[in-house]
Every structure is written in C-alpha cells, then in structure tokens.
Residue frames as qw, qx, qy, qz and C-alpha x, y, z in Angstrom:
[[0.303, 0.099, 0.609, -0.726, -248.58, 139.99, 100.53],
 [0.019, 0.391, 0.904, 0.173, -251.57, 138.10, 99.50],
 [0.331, -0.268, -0.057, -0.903, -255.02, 139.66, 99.00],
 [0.224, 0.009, 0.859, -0.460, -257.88, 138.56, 101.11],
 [0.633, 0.339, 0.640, -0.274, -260.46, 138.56, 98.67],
 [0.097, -0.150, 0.776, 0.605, -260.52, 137.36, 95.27],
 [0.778, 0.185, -0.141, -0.583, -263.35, 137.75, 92.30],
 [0.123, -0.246, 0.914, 0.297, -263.96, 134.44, 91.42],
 [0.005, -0.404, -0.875, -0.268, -266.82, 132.89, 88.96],
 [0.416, -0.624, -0.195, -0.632, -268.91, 136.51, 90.07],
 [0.650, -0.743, -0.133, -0.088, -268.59, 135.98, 93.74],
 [0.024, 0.738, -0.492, 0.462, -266.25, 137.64, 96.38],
 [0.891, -0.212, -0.400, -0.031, -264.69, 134.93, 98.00],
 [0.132, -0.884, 0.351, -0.278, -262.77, 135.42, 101.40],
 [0.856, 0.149, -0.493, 0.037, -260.08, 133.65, 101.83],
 [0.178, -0.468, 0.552, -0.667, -259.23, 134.89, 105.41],
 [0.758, -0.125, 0.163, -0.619, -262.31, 133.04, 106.08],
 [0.889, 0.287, -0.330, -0.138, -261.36, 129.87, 104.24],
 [0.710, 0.259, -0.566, 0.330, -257.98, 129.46, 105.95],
 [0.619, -0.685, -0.385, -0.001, -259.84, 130.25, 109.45],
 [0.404, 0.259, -0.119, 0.869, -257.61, 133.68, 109.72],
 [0.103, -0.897, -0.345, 0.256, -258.77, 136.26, 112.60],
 [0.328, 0.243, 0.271, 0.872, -257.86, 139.06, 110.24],
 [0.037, 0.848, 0.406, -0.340, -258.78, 142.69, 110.25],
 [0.412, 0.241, 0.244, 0.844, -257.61, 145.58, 107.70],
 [0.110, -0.805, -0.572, 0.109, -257.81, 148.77, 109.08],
 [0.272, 0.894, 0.183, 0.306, -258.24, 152.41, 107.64],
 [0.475, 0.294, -0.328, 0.762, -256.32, 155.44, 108.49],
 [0.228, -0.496, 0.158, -0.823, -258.69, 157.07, 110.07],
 [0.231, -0.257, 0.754, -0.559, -259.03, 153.92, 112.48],
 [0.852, 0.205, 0.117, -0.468, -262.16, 152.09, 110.94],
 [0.549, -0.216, 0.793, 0.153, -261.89, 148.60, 110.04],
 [0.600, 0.387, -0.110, -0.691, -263.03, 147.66, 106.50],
 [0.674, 0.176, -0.633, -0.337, -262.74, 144.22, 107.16],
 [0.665, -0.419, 0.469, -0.403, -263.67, 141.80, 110.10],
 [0.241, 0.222, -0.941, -0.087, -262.85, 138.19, 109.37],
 [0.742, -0.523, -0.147, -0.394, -265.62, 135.72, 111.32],
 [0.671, -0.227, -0.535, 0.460, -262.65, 134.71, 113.31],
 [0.318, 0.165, -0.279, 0.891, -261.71, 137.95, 114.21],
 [0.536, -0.455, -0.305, -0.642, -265.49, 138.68, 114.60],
 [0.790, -0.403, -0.408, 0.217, -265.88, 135.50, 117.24],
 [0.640, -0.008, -0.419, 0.644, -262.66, 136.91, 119.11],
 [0.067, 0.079, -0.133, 0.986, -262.79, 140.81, 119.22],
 [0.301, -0.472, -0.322, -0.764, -266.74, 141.71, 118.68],
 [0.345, -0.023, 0.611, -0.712, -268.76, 142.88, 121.66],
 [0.709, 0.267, 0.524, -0.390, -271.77, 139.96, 121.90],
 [0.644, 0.159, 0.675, 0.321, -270.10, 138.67, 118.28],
 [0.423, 0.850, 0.304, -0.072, -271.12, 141.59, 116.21],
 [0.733, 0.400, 0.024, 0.549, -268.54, 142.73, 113.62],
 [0.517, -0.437, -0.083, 0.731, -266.46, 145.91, 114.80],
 [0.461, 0.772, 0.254, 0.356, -266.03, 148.80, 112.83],
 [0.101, 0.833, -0.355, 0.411, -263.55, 150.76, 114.85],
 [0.548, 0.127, -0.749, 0.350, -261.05, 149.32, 117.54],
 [0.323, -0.260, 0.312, -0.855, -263.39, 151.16, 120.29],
 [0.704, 0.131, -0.214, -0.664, -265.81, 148.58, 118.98],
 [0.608, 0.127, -0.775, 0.118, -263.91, 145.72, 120.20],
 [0.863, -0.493, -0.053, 0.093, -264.08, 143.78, 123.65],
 [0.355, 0.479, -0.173, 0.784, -259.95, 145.58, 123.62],
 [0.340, -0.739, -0.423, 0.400, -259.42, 147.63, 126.46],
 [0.348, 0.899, 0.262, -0.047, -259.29, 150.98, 126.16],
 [0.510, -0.672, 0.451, 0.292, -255.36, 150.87, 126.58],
 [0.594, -0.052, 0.734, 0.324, -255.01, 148.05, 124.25],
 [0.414, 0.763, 0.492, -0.072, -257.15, 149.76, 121.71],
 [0.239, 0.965, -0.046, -0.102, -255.19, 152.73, 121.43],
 [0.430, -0.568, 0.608, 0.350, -252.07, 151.18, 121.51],
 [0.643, 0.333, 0.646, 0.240, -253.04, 149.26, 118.21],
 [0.318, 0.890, 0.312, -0.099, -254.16, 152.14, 116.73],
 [0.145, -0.921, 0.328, 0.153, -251.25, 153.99, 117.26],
 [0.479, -0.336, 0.721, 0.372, -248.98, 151.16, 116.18],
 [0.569, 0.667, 0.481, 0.007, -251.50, 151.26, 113.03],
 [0.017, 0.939, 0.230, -0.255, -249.86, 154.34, 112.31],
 [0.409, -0.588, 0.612, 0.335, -246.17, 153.55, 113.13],
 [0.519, -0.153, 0.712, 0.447, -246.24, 150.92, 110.51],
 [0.494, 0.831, 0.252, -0.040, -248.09, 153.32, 107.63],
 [0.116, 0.905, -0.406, -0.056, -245.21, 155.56, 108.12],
 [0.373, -0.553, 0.738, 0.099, -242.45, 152.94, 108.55],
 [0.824, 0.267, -0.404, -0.293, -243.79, 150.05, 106.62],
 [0.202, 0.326, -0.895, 0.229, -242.29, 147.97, 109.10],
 [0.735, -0.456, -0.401, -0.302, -244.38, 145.28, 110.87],
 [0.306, -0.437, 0.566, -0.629, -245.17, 145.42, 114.52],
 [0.505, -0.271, -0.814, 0.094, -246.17, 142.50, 117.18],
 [0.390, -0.522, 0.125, -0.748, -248.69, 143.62, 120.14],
 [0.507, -0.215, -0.821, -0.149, -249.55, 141.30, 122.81],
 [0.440, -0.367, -0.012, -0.820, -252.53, 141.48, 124.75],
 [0.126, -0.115, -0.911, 0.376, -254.37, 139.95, 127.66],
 [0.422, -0.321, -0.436, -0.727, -258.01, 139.37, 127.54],
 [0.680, -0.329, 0.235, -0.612, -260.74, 138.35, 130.03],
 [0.976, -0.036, 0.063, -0.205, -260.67, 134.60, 131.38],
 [0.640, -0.557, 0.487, 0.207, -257.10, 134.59, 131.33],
 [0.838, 0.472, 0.193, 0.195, -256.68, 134.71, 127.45],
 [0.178, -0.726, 0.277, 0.603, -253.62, 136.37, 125.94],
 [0.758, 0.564, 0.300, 0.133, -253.51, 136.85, 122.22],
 [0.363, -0.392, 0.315, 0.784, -250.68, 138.56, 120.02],
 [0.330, 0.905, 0.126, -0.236, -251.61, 141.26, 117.07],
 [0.570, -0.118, 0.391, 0.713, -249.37, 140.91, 114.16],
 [0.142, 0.830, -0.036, -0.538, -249.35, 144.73, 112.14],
 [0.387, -0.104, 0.517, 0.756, -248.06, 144.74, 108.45],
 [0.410, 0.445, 0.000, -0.796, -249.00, 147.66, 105.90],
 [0.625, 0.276, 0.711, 0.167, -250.63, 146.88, 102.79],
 [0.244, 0.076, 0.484, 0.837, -250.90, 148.44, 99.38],
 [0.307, -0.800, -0.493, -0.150, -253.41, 150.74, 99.38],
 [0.169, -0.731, 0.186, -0.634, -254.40, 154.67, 100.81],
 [0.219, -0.449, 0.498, -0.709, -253.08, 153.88, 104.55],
 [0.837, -0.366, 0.011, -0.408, -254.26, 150.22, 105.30],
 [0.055, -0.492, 0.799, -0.341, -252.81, 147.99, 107.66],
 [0.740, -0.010, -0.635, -0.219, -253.15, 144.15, 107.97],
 [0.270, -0.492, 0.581, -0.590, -253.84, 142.75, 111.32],
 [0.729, 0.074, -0.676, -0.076, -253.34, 139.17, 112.12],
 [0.476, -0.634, 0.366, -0.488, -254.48, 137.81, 115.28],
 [0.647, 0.046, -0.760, 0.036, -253.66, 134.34, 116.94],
 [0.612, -0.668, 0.089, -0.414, -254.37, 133.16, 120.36],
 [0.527, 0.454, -0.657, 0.292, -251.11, 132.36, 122.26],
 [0.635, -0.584, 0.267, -0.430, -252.61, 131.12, 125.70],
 [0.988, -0.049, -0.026, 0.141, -251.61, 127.69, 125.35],
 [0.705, 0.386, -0.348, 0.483, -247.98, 128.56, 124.05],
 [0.093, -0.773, 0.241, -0.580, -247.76, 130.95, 126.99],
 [0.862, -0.388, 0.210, -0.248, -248.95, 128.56, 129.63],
 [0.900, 0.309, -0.255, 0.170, -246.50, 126.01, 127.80],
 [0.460, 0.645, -0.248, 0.558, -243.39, 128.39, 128.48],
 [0.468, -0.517, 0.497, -0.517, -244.19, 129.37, 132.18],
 [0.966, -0.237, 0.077, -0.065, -244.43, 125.43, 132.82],
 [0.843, 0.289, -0.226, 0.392, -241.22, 124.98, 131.01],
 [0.094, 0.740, -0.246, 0.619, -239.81, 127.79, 132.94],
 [0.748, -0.483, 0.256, -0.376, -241.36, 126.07, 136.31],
 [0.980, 0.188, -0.048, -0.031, -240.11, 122.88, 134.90],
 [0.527, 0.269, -0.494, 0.637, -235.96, 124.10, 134.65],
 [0.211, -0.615, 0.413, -0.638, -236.44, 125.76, 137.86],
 [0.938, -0.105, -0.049, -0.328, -237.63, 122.45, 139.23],
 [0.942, 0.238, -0.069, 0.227, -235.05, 120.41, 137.73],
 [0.241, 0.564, -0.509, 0.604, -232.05, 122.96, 138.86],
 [0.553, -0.591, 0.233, -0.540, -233.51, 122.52, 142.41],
 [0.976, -0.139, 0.068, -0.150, -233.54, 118.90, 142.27],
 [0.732, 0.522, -0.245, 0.364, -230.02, 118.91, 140.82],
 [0.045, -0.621, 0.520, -0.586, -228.55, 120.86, 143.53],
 [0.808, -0.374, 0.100, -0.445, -230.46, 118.85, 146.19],
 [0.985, 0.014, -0.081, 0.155, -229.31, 115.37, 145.05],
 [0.804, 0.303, -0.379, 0.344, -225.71, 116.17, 144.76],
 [0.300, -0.660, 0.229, -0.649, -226.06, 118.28, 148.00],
 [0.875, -0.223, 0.100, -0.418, -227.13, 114.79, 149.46],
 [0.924, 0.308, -0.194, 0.117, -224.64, 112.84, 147.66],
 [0.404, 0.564, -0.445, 0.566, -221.43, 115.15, 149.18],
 [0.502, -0.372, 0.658, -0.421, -222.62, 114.47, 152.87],
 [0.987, -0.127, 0.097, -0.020, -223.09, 111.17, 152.18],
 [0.824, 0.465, -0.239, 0.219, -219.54, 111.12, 150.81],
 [0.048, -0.706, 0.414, -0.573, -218.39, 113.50, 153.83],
 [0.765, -0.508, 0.216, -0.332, -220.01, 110.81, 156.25],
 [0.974, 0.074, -0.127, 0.170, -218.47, 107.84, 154.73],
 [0.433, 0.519, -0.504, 0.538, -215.09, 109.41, 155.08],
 [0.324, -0.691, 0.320, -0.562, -215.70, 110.30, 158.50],
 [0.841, -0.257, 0.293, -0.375, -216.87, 106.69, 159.61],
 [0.714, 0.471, -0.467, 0.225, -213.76, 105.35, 158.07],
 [0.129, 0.582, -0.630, 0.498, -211.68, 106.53, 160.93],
 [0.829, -0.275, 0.415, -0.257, -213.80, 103.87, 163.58],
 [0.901, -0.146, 0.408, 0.015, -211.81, 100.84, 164.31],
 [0.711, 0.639, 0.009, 0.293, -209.45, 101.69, 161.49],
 [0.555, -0.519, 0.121, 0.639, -205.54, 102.78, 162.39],
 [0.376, 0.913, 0.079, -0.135, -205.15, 106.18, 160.14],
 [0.041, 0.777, -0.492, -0.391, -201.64, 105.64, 159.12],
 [0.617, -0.029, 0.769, 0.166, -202.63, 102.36, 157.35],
 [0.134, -0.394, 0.475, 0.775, -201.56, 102.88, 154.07],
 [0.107, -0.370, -0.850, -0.358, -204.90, 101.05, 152.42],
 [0.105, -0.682, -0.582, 0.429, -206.68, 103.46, 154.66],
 [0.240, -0.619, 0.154, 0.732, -205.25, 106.29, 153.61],
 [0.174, -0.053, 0.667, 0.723, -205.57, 105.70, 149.97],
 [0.153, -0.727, -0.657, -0.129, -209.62, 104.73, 150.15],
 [0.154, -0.800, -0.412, 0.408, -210.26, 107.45, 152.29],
 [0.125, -0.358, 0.264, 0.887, -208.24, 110.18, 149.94],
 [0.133, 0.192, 0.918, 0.319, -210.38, 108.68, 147.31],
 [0.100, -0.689, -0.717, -0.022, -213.73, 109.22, 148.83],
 [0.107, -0.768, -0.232, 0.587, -212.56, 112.52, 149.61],
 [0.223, -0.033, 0.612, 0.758, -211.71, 113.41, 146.12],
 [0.145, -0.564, -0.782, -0.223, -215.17, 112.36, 145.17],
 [0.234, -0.698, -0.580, 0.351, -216.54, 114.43, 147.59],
 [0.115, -0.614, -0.031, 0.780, -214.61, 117.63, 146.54],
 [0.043, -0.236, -0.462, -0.854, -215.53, 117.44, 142.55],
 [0.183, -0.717, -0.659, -0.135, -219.39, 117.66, 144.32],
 [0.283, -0.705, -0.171, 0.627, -218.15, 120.46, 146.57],
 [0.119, -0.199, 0.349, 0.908, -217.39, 122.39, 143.20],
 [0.272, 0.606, 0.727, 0.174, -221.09, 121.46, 141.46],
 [0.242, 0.326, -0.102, -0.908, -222.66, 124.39, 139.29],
 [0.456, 0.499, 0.737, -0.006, -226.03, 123.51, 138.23],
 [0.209, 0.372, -0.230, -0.874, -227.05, 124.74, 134.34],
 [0.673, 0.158, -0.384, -0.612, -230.35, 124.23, 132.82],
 [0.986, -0.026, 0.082, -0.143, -231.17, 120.95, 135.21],
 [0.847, 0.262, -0.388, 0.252, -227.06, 119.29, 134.71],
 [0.572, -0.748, 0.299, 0.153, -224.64, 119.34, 137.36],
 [0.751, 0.520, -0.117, 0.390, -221.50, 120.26, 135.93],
 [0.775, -0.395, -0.171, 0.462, -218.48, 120.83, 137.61],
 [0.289, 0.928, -0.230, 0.050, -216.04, 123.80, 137.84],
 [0.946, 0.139, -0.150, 0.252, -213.03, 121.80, 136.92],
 [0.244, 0.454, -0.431, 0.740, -209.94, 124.41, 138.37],
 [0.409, -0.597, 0.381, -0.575, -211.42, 125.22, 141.43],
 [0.966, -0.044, -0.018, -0.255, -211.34, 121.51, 141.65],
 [0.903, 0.057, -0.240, 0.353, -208.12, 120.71, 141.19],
 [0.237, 0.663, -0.403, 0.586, -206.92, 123.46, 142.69],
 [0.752, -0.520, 0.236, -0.331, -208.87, 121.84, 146.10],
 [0.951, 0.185, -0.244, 0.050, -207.20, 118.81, 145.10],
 [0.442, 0.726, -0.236, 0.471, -204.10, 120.17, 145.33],
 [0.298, -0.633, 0.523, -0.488, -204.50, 121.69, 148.73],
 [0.971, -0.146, 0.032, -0.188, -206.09, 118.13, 149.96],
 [0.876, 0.106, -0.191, 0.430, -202.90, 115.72, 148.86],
 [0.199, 0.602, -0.423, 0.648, -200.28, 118.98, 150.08],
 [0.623, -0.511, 0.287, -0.518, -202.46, 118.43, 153.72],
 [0.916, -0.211, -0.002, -0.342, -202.52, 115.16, 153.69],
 [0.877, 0.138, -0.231, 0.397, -198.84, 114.44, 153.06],
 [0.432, -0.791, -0.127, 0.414, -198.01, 117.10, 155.45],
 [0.583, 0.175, 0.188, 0.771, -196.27, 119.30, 152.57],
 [0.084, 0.695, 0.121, -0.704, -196.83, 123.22, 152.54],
 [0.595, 0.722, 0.307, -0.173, -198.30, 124.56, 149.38],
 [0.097, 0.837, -0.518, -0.147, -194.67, 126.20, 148.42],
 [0.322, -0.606, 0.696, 0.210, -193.35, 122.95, 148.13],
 [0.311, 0.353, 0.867, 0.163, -195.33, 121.46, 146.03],
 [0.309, 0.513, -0.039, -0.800, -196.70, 124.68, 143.21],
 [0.452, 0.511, 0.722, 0.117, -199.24, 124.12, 141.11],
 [0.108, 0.480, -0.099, -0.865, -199.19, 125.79, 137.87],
 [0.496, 0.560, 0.652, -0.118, -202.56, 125.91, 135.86],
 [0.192, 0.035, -0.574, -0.795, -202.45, 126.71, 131.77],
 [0.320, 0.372, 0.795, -0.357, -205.89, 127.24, 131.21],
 [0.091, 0.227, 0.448, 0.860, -207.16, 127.96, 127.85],
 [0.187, -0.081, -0.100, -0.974, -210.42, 130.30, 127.41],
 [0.696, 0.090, -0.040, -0.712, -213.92, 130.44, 127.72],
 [0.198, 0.226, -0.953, 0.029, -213.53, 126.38, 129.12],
 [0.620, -0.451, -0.347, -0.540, -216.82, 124.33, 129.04],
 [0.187, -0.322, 0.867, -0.330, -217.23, 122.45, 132.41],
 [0.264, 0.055, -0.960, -0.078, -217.63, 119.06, 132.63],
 [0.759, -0.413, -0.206, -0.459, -220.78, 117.34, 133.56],
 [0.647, -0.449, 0.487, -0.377, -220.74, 115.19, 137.23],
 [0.980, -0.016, 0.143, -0.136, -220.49, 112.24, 135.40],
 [0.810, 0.445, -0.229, 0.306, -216.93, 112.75, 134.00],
 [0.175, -0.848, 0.299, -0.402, -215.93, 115.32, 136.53],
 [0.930, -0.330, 0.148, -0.070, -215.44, 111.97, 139.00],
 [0.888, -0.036, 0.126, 0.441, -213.09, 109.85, 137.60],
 [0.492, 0.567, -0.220, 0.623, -210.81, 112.98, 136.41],
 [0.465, -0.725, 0.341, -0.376, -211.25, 114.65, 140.04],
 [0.899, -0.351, 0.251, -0.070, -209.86, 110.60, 141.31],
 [0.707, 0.372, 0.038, 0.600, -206.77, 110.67, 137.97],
 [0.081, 0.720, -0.287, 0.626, -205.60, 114.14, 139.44],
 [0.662, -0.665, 0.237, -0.253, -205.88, 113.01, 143.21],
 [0.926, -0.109, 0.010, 0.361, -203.80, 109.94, 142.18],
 [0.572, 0.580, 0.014, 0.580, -201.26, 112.14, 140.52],
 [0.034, -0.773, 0.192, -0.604, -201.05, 114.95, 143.25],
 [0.905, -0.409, 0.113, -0.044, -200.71, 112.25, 146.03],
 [0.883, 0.033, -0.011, 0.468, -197.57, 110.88, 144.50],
 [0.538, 0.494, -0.117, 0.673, -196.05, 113.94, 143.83],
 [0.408, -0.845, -0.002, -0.346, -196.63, 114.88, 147.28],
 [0.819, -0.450, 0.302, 0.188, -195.05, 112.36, 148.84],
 [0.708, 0.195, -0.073, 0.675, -192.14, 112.44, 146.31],
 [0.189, 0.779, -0.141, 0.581, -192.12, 116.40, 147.10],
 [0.601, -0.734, 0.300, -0.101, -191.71, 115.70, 151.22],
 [0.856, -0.179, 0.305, 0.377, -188.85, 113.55, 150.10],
 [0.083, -0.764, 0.241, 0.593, -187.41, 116.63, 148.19],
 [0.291, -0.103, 0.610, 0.730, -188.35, 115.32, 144.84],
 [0.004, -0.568, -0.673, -0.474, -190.04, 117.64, 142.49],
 [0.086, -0.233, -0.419, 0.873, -191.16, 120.84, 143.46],
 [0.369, 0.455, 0.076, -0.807, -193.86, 121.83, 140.82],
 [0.401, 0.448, 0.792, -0.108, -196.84, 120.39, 138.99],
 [0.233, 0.190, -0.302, -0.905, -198.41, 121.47, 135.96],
 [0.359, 0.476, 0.799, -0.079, -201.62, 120.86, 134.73],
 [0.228, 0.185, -0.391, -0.872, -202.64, 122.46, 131.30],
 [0.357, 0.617, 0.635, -0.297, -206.55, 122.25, 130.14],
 [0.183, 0.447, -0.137, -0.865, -207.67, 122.70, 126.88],
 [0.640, 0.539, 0.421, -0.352, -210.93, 122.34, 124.37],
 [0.032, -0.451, 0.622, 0.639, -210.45, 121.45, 120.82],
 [0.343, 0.119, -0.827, -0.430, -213.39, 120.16, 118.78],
 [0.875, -0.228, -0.204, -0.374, -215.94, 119.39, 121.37],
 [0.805, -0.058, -0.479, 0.346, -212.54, 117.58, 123.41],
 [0.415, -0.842, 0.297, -0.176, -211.24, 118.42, 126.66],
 [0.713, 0.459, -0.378, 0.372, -207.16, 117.85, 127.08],
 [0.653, -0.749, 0.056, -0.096, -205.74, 117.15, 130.51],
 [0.680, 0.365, -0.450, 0.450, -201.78, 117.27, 130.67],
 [0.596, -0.789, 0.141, 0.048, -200.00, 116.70, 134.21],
 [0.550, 0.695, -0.243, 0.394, -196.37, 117.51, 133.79],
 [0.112, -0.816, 0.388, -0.413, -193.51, 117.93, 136.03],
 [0.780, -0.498, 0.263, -0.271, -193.20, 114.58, 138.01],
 [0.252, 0.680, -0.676, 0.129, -190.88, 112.74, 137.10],
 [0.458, -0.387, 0.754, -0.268, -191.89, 109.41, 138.95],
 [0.223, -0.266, 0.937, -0.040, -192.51, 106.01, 138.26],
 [0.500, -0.211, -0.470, -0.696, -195.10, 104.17, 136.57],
 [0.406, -0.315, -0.853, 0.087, -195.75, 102.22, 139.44],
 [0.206, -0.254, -0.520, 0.789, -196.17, 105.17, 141.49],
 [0.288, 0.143, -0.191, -0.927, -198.36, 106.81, 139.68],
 [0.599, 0.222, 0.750, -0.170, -201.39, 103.63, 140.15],
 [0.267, 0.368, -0.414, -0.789, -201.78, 103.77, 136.70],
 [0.086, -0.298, -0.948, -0.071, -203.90, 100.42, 136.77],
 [0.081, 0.677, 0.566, -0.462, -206.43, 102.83, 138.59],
 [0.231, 0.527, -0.178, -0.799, -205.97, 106.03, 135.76],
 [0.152, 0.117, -0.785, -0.589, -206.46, 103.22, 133.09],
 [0.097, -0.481, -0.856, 0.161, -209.49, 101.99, 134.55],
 [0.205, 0.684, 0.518, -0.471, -211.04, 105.10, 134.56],
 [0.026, 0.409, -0.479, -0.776, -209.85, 106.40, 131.53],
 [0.170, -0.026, -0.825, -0.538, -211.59, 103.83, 129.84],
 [0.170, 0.595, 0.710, -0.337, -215.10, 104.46, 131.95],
 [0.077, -0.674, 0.130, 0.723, -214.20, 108.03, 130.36],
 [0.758, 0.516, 0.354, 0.182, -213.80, 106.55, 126.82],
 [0.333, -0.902, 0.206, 0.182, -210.73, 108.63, 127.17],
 [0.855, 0.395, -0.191, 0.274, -207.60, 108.50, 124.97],
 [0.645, -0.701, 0.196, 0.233, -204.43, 108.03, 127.77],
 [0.621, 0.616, -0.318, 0.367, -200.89, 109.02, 126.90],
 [0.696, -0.696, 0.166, -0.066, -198.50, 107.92, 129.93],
 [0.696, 0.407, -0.475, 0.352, -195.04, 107.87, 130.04],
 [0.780, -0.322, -0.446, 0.298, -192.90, 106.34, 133.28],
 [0.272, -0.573, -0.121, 0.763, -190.85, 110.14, 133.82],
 [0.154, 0.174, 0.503, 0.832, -192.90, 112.58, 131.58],
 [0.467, 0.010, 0.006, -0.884, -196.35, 114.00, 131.21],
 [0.223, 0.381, 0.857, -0.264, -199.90, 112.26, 131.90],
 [0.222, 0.117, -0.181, -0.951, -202.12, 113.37, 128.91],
 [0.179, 0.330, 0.886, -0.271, -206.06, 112.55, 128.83],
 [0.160, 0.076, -0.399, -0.900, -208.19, 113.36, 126.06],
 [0.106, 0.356, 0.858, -0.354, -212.28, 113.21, 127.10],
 [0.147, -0.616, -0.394, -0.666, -215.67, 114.75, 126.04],
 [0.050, -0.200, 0.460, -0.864, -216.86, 116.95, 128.64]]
C-alpha cells in the first residue's frame, strides 16, 4: 500500500492530490484525518473539507453504512466496495482497504455514473437486439409458410418437382420454427429440428412414424447452431429423410440414425441406416451445400452420410 504523503525537500507533498485521487483515511473513532481536494469537491457540504462522515453531503444511511464497513475491514483486513447514489442522479462506488496504523482505513472514491449508464444501455441494447432477432425470423417463417402455401395454386400436388420444392421450403421453414434467440443470434435447436423433420418426410410420404424410427445419439451439453448453418443442414437431413421414406413405404429400411457430436469447436453429423443409392440420396444438392457450409462430406452409395461443420 502506498503512503499518501511523502517528506520531500521539507515539504509534505500529497500525492493523492497529484494523481487527482478522491481519497479519505479515516480514524477509528470515525473522524477523517485526511480529505483529498477531490474527495473535498465530491463529499463536502458547500466544498468544505469533512471531518466526520456526518460531515459529508452522504445520507444518513450511506454514512453509517461506511462507517460500519470502516470497522468490518479493521477487524478483517479485508477490503470492502460500497456503492452509493447521490443527488442529480450521480452514483459513485467507495473502495475500503485498512492501512498500517492504530485503526485507519483507506477510502477510495470514483464516480461510476457514466459506466453505469453505459451498462443499462448495453443491457437495453441486448434486449433490443433479442427482440429484433425474434421478430425478423418470426417474419421470415410466415413468409416461408406463405410461399409454401401459394405453391399449391395452379400447380398439380403430386408433381414430383412440386413436391420436392415445396418439401424444401418447408424444411426451411421448420429450422425457423425451432429459433432460440441468445445474446442478439438466432440459433437453432438442432434435435427438435430434425426430429420435426422426421415427422414432415414420414407425413409426407404417407409412412407412420413406426416405420420409419429415428434414433438420435446425442452427445452432451451440444452448442446450437446459428440460423445461418442451421439451413442448409435442416435441407441435407430433409433430403436424407425423404428418401428413406419413400424407400421405407416400399418396405426398405426401417430405421434411421443420426448421431451429433462436438469436438474442437466442430459439429459431426452422421446419418446411418439407409442403405440407398447415391442417386437417391440428391447428393449434387448435399454437396452444394456442404460446401456453402465449408463442410467436410463423407458419402458412401450404401453406408453413412457424415458432415463435419462449425456451428
């Protein structure tokens, strides 16, 4: 702990003063026996130095609460933090540490209005930005709900180019229907996602969930994906659970895996179980997004579909 005043050359020089410190060092019996002229400016009634914490512009709350932490950190020798609200909407903070010496205590003041204000803006600022987040992609999944809808004008619904777009857009539509906004990002919860998936292609190829089981390895504490990646993997699982519908109404294949796991900052996507073709599986479309993804693809023609991505 530094001292605040040094002889030097025959004169008592404060260096509280010098490094424009609102300092204050104060007795046991509650007198101050030292005012800084910051601490003067801040605390004194009409500027005049203090001499006891009564003696401040302090309410009488705040007063004794110092005091009384004055006390705590004689006996304890531990330093304390106080913060206070003044007139005009200041708020300052009261750092406590003992000093050597009968029973004095170092008090270090700073004014933290600004940082305060700062924080409540930033606070206003994610609350803002979570709003807006929700909003937009709120906006984005009826727009994605309409387009599907306004597919079905003038369009014959068992045309197989119909059918594909329009699964598509509904994909899309259901990683938004999963959104969880954190800290301003729209990030996805990736299971409940594919587990919609799932139902979605079982509906749409008229299969019942039993014939077509989905079993999910999920590893722990799994980050979720932001909105921007969530897409194209929500549109590489829709392809994938499409075919293996339709092969499962044609009684091939009964069950799907999908395993998920984190390694390093990576997220690992393995579908498993299918057993079908590479053509069937559009794998022109998974490679195309894989590589929006910057994704490393591992595809084999009757085997697993593995997809290694940053979240």
């Amino acid at each position: 702990m530094f001292r605040l005043t040094k002889r030097m050359r025959g004169y008592r020089q404060n260096f509280a003063d010098m490094a424009g410190l609102a300092a204050i060092i104060a007795q046991s019996d509650g007198r101050l026996s030292f005012v800084s002229t910051e601490a003067k400016l801040l605390l004194g009634r009409q500027q005049r130095v203090p001499r006891h914490w009564n003696d401040t512009i302090l309410s009488i709350s705040d007063s004794g609460a110092l005091a009384s932490l004055c006390r705590r950190v004689r006996q304890s020798g531990r330093d304390q933090v106080h913060v206070m609200d003044l007139s005009g909407g200041r708020r300052i903070e009261a750092r406590l540490r003992a000093m050597a010496g009968p029973g004095r205590v170092l008090v270090l003041f700073a004014d933290i209005t600004h940082q305060a204000r700062l924080k409540s803006d930033i606070v206003q600022l994610r609350a803002d930005n979570h709003a807006w987040a929700r909003e937009l992609q709120h906006r984005v999944r009826n727009t994605l709900h309409v387009l599907s809808a306004m597919m079905y004008f003038d369009t014959p619904r068992h045309d197989p180019a119909f059918e594909q777009v329009h699964g598509r857009i509904l994909a899309m539509a259901q990683a938004h229907d999963t959104l969880v906004v954190q800290d301003g990002i729209a990030m996805i919860d990736l299971i409940a996602c594919i587990r919609s998936l799932h139902a979605m292609a079982c509906a749409s190829a008229g299969v019942a969930d039993g014939d077509l089981q989905l079993v999910l390895a999920v590893a722990p504490e799994l980050a979720a994906p932001s909105i921007d990646v969530a897409v194209p993997i929500a549109l590489i699982v829709h392809e994938v659970f499409s075919v293996a519908a339709k092969r499962a109404k044609d009684g091939i294949g009964r069950v799907i895996r999908v395993g998920i796991s984190q390694q390093g900052g990576r997220m690992r996507l393995t579908l498993s179980g299918l057993c079908v073709g590479e053509d069937c599986l559009s794998l022109r479309l998974v490679t195309i997004l894989a590589r929006q993804l910057r994704a490393e693809l591992q595809a084999e023609p009757c085997g697993d579909l593995n997809l290694e991505f940053s979240p």
